[in-house]
Structure formats: C-alpha cells, structure tokens
C-alpha positions, 0 to 999 in steps of 0.5 A: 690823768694819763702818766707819760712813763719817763725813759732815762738812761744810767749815764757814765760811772765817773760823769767827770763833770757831775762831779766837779759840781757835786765837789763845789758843795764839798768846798765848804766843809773842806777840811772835814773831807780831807780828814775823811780821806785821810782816814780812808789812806789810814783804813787801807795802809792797817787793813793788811797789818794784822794777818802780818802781825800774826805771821810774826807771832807764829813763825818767830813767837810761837814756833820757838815757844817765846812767850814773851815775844809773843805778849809783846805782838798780843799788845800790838795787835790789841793797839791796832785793832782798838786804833783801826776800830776808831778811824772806823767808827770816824770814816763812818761817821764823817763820810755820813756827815758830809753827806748828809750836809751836802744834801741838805744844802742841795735841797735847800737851793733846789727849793729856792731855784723850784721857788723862782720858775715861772708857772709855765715850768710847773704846767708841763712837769708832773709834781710827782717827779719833782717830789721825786727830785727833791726827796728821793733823788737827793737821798740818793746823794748821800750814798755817794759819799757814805757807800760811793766814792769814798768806799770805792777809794778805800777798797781800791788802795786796800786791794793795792796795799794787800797785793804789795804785801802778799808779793813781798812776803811770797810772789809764787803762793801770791800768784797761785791765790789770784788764779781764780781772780779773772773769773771774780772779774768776770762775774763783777763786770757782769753784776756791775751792768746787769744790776745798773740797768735794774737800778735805773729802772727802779729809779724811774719806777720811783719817780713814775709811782709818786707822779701817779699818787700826787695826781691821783690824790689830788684827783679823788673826787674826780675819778669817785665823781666819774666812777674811774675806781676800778681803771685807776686802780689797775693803772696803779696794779700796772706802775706798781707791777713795774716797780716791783719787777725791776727790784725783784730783777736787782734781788736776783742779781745779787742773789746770783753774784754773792754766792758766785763770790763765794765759791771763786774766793773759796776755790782761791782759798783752796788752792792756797791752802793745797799749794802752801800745806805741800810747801810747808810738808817740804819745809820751803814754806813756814806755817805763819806765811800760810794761815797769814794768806788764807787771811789775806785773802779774805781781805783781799775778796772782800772789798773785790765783791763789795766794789761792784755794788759800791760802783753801782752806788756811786753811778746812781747817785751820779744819775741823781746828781745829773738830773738834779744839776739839770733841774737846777740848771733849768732856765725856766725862771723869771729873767730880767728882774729889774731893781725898782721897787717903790714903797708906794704905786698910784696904780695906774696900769697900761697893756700896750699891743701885747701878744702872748703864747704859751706854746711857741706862736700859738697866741692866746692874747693878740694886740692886747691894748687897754689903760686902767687908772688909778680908783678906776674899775676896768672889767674883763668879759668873753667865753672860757679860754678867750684870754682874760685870765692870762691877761692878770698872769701877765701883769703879775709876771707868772708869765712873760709876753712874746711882744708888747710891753705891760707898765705900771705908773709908766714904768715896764713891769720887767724894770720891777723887782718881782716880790716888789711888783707883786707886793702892790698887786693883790690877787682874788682867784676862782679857785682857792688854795689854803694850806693845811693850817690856821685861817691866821697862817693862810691869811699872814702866809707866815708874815710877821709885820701883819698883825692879828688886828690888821687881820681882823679888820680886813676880815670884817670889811669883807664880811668873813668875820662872823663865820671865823668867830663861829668856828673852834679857836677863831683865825686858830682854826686848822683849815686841813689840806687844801681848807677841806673843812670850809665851805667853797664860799669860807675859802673864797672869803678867807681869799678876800681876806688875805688879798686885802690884808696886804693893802695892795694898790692894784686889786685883781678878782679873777671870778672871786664870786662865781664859786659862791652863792648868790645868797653870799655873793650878795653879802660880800658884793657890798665888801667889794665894793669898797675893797675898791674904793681909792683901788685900781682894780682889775675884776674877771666877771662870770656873772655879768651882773657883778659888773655893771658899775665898772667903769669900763668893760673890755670884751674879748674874744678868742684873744681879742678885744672885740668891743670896749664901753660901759655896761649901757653902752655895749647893750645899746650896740647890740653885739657880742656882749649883748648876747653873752647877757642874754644868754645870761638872763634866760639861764637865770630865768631857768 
C-alpha cells in the first residue's frame, strides 16, 4: 500500500496549446462567450467614467454653484452605475455559466474516455488521482473562465483605459501617481512565483490525499487484519502534514503581498494628494481633477493587485487542463475494434500460439494453443500466477495479446465490435463486485429490456432464489457498497445470476466456487451444471473436484500447457496434474 508521491511542474501561464483546446469546447456556447467578452470591453470602457463625471460635477457644477447642472451629472452618474451594476451582474453570471457547462462536458468525455481504457491502464494508476482528474482537477477549470482569463482581460484593458484617462486629463499629476507603480510590480512579480510553486503543491497534496483515502478505504480490513492502524495512521499525519504546509505557505504569501499593496498604493495616493494639494494652493490645478485622481487611483491599484492571484488562477486551471487533455489523450484504450456484431454465436473459441505480457517481454502466457466448441466444457488447472486467468481476459479483450490470434466462430476477436463480443461472453469472477444498490440494479446493471421475470428465473436455476426471497424487499434489497450486507457465498450467487440473465453463448467461471462453502458449492454445483448445458464454457478450477465432468482439462504451468486429457486420463499418466490432486486429497483429509 506504499503511495508514489506524484512530482509535477506548474507549467507556462499562457500554454498556447492548452488553450486552444480548452477554447474547442468553448465552441459550442460561442455566442454567449462573445457576450461575455462584450461585456467585459464594456466593464472596462465604464470603470473610469464616474471619477470623470465627478470632476465635471465639481469643477463646472459645484464650484460655480449650478445646481441644476449638477442634478443633470447626479442623473447621469445614478444611470451609469445602475447600468455598470447590471453588466456585472451579467459578466458575473455568464463567465460562471460557461464554465461551469464546459466542465461538464469535460467530464462527461473524460468518463467516457476512463470507460474505454483497457484494465492495464487502471492496474498501473492510483484510483485516487483519477478521482482527483475527475473531481477536483476539472473544478479548477471553471475558474479559468470565472477568475481566469476573462478577469485578467478585463483588468488589463481597464488599467489601459484608466492610464489613457489620466494622461489625458493631466500627464504630470499622471506621471507622480505611477511613482510608486515599479515597486507594486516587483512585489506582484514575486507573489505571482512564489504563490504558483505553493499552488501546485498543494494540488499534488490534493491529488496524494485522495490516492491515499481511496486505497486506504478499500484496504481496511487488511490494515484492522495485520494491526498496521498505528503506521498508516502516521503515514496519513505525514501526507496530511504536506498539505497543510503548502496551504499555510499560499496564506503567507498572500498575508505579506496585500498589506505591501496597500502601503505602495497608499504611498501612491500621497504623494497625488501632496503634489496636486500644492497645485491647487497655486491655482494650476482644479480641485475636481484631484479628488477625480485619488479615485483613479484606487481603480487603477485595485485590479494591479487582483491580476497577480487571477494569473495564478489561470495557470492552475492550465495545469489542470494539461494533465486532463493528457489523460484524454491517453492511448491506453481498446485499439482496432472491429465492426461484426452478430445477434447470435454458435461459441466455439479457438487460442492459436497466443503470447501474452503484461510488461514488455515478461510473458505471462507462451504458445497458448487450444480449441473449445460448442456445449463443450474445456478446464483451465495449475499453481497461482500459472496463466489461467489471463488467458479468459484475453478472450473478452481486457487485455490485448503481443503474438498469436483468439477467434471465435473463426472469426479473430479484434474484427468483433467490443460491446458485441462481450454480449456473448458471460463472466463468473472469484471476487465479486456489487455496487451499492439493489440485488435487481446489480443483476440488470440499469438494463431495461431485462425483465424482473427473466431475473427471477435465472435466480431460481442457479439456486439464489430462496435466500433473495428471505431478505427485506426481495431483488429491492440494498446490497451496500461492495454487498457488504451479504454473504461471501450471497454475492458469489447474485454473480451467477447476473452472468446468466444475459444468456451468453460462451460462459467463463474463473473460481466461481472457491469462495463458497462446501455445504453451498454443492447446492449450486448442480446449477452449473445445467447453466452449461447447450453452453461453451470455459471453468478456471481451484477445487479439482468441480471438474471432473469437463470435457477437456488443459494443465498449465508457469504460462504453458504442460498436459491436456480428460480427469481420467491425466491421473493414469502420473504427472503435474497428478500431483496437484494429491496434494489436494491430503489437504482435505486434513
């Protein structure tokens, strides 16, 4: 259970490329994005027009005592600022609509794309941080368009507007006021890296905690079982630590940077004040044109301060975006689906020199060659980690081989639509997942042309119609996550059920039996038996006893077959099977 710390870096703030893509599922809502950018030209052209308006209403107005001229301005400013309130309210609504639709979108395809991947992909990457991918990294997306690039555009052209303003009306008081703008820079520039290092780090702590919880939460009855409370209790204390120390790094930063902001903007607003009090003494400066700057000023610090954490924003939804596309990216899927896909198969299923690694040329399965046809029974035996399992992976395509070829009626599985190919195959694994629903929902899987009478029938042929009755609602009753409220034996039963609802031509039982009791195994043994009947059927065996009726028993060992004949015929010979039988018999004589 040991958790790989992922190391990733903050990237560019303007990943062109990342961009481009993020705008490809912009596309689709176009014209309420050209509205929010319209909005945002609007926000930045009426941000500077009211300290304007003031100047007016004192230096033409008010000094002059026209009252009337001054309603007139009153009016005007009361318009403006309904007006300015409104595309607001409208930048603030839309620029969160749209991102909020784009994430969902995301996600949706990014579910879809997770839905597609081969299990190879899921066995070398932590559950955890695609959670994180799917959650939290995609969250982090809507900020690009509420706080991010939106905001950073309509800060820039207001600053812009502001400067244009302040020039025009007076370069010297303009000039004095910017005296202090290198050092709001400086500071900027500084908060802008520091805070963008603690930002990624507290992503990867994000993205380290829930790897962690998913595993650890799976893994409870293993680390109660072994007593390892206490040790992963301070492995946690450790991630946990992490994570709040880059936060608490973040906190300081900005603790620092926004009082600094405030004294540089102060000082700016002082020295307008001293420079403009002199030139109103001498009469070279009128009084509106001062009280208009002090107010300039504010508006032009304001979004100075804001752009540094909006830039920061920006570049972590960019980083989020990065690793999504990435993911999406991601070539680990099923490749050359084919397009057959018949309504019916006879089932008979051929292996032909098939090799098979999960890494590289580390073979796991060697010239794996064998025949299995229609209604006939073919049984896998050998030691754990021989190759049995991966052999029925391969024939429903989990995974895909490195040599050879897997055919089915004659025709190679690749040529096979996948959810076709998969429709014919029903599956019986040793370790049963049920979701945290109804026994119907985790037999159906949400199908609606089966029925609830298909249900229970397949129910009573594998004998798991009694002990359903007997529970509170019948197939209503909620199994909890994982059917922690059932039995081993239940859950394997309900398995039986769900392969045989579907009606499959090719039935595959990889250890159905060995989690069960011999008192049950021998209650559904019988169910089997006639789940087979008309059936090819492929049965991984632990208990060689379950067996003995097959029609054939292939016998491998360490990824190849090492005998083949009937139950009899291998225990005349006096070989491997032999002696995995005997070892057998004395274990159950014990």
């Amino acid at each position: 259970m040991s958790l790989e710390k992922e190391k990733e870096s903050a990237g560019e703030i303007l990943d062109m490329k990342v961009l481009r893509q993020l705008y490809t599922y912009v596309k689709p809502y176009q014209k309420q994005f050209y509205f929010l950018v319209f909005l945002t030209l609007a926000l930045a052209i009426l941000a500077p027009t009211r300290p304007y308006l003031i100047q007016i209403a004192i230096d033409e107005h008010v000094a002059i005592g026209d009252s009337a001229g001054l309603i007139r301005i009153i009016y005007i400013l009361v318009g403006l600022m309904i007006i300015q309130a409104l595309a607001q309210w409208a930048h603030t609504y839309y620029s969160g609509w749209i991102g909020q639709v784009i994430i969902k979108d995301i996600r949706v395809r990014l579910y879809k794309h997770l839905l597609k991947l081969r299990l190879q992909f899921f066995d070398n990457t932590p559950i955890g941080r695609l959670v994180t991918r799917n959650v939290s990294d995609i969250e982090t997306l809507a900020d690009v368009f509420s706080e991010g690039l939106a905001a950073i555009i309509g800060d820039l052209l207001q600053i812009v507007t502001i400067l244009g303003v302040m020039f025009y009306i007076d370069w010297k008081l303009t000039l004095v006021s910017l005296c202090t703008l290198p050092l709001l820079i400086i500071s900027t520039y500084v908060f802008k890296e520091k805070i963008k290092v603690t930002f990624n780090d507290v992503r990867n702590a994000v993205a380290n905690l829930n790897s962690f919880l998913q595993e650890h939460i799976t893994g409870m009855t293993i680390v109660q079982l072994f007593n390892r409370e206490k040790r992963e209790y301070e492995k946690f204390k450790e991630i946990n630590r992490e994570h709040r120390a880059a936060h608490i790094r973040s906190v300081l930063y900005y603790s620092v940077y926004f009082p600094v902001a405030e004294i540089i903007q102060a000082i700016g607003i002082g020295l307008v004040v001293w420079y403009g009090a002199v030139g109103v003494l001498g009469m070279d400066l009128q009084i509106g044109v001062l009280i208009s700057f002090i107010m300039y000023l504010q508006l032009f610090f304001r979004p100075i301060r804001m752009i540094a954490d909006r830039f920061n924003t920006l570049q972590m939804g960019v980083v989020s975006s990065s690793r999504i596309f990435k993911l999406l990216s991601s070539s680990e899927h099923i490749a050359n689906e084919g397009s057959f896909s018949p309504e019916k198969v006879q089932g008979n299923v051929r292996l032909d020199q098939v090799w098979f690694a999960y890494k590289e040329e580390d073979y796991v399965l060697k010239n794996i060659s064998f025949e299995v046809k229609k209604g006939q029974t073919i049984a896998l035996v050998g030691a754990t980690g021989a190759g049995k399992s991966s052999i029925i992976n391969l024939i429903s395509r989990f995974y895909e081989i490195n040599k050879g070829a897997i055919t089915i009626d004659g025709t190679n599985i690749q040529d096979f639509e996948l959810s076709a190919l998969r429709k014919h195959i029903g599956v019986v694994l040793q370790d049963v997942f049920l979701f945290s629903s109804s026994i119907h929902q985790n037999i159906t899987l949400g199908n609606p042309n089966i029925t609830k009478e298909q249900v229970l029938a397949a129910a009573e042929l594998v004998g798991a119609s009694k002990f359903i009755e007997k529970l509170p609602g019948g197939l209503d009753y909620n199994v909890m996550e994982r059917g922690a409220t059932l039995s081993v034996g239940q859950r394997q039963l309900i398995s039986f059920v769900r392969a045989m609802v579907y009606n499959p031509e090719i039935l595959i039982l990889d250890e159905a039996t060995s989690s069960v009791d011999s008192e049950t195994e021998e209650l559904i043994q019988e169910s089997i038996e006639k789940m087979m009947q008309g059936r090819t059927s492929i049965v991984i065996a632990h208990r060689l006893s379950t067996i003995q009726k097959a029609d054939q028993i292939l016998v491998l060992n360490k990824g190849e077959i090492v005998e083949t004949g009937t139950h009899q015929s291998l225990l005349e010979k006096g070989g491997y099977y032999t002696q995995l039988h005997q070892m057998q018999l004395k274990m159950t004589a014990i």
